[in-house]
C-alpha positions, -999 to +999 in steps of 0.1 A: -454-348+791-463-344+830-467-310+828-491-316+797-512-338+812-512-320+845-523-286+827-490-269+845-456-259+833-426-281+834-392-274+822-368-305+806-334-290+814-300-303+800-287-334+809-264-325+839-282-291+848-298-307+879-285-336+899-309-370+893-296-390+926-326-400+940-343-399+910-363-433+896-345-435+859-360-446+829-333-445+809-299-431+822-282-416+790-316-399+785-332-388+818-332-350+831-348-339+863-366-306+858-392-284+879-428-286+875-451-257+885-484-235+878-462-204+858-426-203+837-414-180+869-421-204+891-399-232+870-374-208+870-373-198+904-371-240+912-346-242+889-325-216+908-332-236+937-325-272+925-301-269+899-262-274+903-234-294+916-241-325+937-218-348+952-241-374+947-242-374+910-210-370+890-232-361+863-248-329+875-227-296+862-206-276+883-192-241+886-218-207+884-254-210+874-274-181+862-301-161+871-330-175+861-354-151+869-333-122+856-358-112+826-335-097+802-346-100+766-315-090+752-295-117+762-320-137+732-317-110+706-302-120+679-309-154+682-329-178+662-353-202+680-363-234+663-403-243+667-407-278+652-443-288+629-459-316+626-478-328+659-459-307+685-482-277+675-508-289+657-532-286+687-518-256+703-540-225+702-531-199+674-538-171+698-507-188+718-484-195+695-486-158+680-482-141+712-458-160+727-431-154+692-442-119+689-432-106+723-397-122+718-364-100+703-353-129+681-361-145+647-378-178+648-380-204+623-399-237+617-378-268+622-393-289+596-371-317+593-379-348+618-350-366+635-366-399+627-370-390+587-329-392+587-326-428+605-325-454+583-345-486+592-353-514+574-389-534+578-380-558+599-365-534+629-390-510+645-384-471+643-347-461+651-354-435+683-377-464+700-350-494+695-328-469+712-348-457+740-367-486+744-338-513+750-322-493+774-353-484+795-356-525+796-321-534+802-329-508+835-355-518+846-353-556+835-342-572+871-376-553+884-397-561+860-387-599+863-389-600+903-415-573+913-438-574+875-466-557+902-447-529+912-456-516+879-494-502+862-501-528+835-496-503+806-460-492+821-449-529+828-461-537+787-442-507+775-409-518+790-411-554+781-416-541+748-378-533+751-368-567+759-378-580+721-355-555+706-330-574+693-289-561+698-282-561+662-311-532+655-296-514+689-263-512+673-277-502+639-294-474+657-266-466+679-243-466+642-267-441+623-273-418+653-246-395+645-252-394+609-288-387+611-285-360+643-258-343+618-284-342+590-308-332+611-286-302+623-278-292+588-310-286+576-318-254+569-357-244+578-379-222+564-385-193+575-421-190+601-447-170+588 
């Protein structure tokens, strides 16, 4: 979302692939540090800069880390690349999105299926993936938000205390049907992109 707003591009890397010490978490099990910059080449060559091991953070990955500015379209042939509907395209320009896929050696598909469609909820718990991220982006930032409330913009400070009415019983029913519902989700089989 930074890069959107911004009008650059950003890059959300896997969990591990660059070290967050230092970084101001929202929510530690779901945070990733990533570059932002004006072109892909330029992500990639700050990725090759800032990603790695870090003594610092037990989390970040070690051991050899490749190229990233290699451009080698064969190491995606073959591959299928998932491109989800519903709003994450809806606004983007079809002169974009036909380019981009055509110039790729791999198949793509469209990822129809929504995480959230497989949670189950009932009417009294709000929507599965906010109980989840939202009580733990509290229970973070909870102490702050108790002793320094003005540290935060007045939107940011509502949104996490927001987390703080979530009660533990819809946490653990989220936390119970995340498996199941990521399995489902996985499972699904898309139909094929036009």
């Amino acid at each position: 979302m930074p890069a959107h707003f911004c009008g650059v591009t950003g890059l959300k890397t896997t969990v591990g692939r660059i070290s967050r010490a230092g970084a101001m978490p929202l929510s530690q099990s779901l945070d990733t540090v990533g570059p932002l910059a004006r072109t892909v080449e330029d992500c990639a060559l700050l990725l090759g800069l800032m990603a790695g091991a870090d003594p610092a953070d037990p989390t970040a990955i070690t051991g050899p880390l490749p190229d990233y500015n290699r451009r080698d379209a064969s190491q995606i042939k073959g591959l299928t690349i998932g491109v989800p509907t519903a709003f994450y395209v809806d606004d983007l320009d079809p002169r974009s999105r036909a380019s981009s896929m055509r110039r790729l050696p791999c198949s793509s598909v469209r990822a129809q299926k929504s995480f959230r469609s497989n949670c189950r909820t009932s009417a009294s718990s709000p929507r599965p993936v906010n109980s989840f991220s939202r009580s733990r982006r509290a229970a973070f930032h909870k102490r702050w938000m108790i002793e320094r409330p003005g540290d935060y913009g007045a939107q940011v400070l509502m949104r996490l205390q927001n987390g703080l009415a979530i009660p533990g019983v819809s946490y653990l029913e989220v936390m119970r049907w995340r498996g199941p519902a990521l399995a489902a989700h996985l499972a699904a089989s898309p139909a094929s992109m036009p």
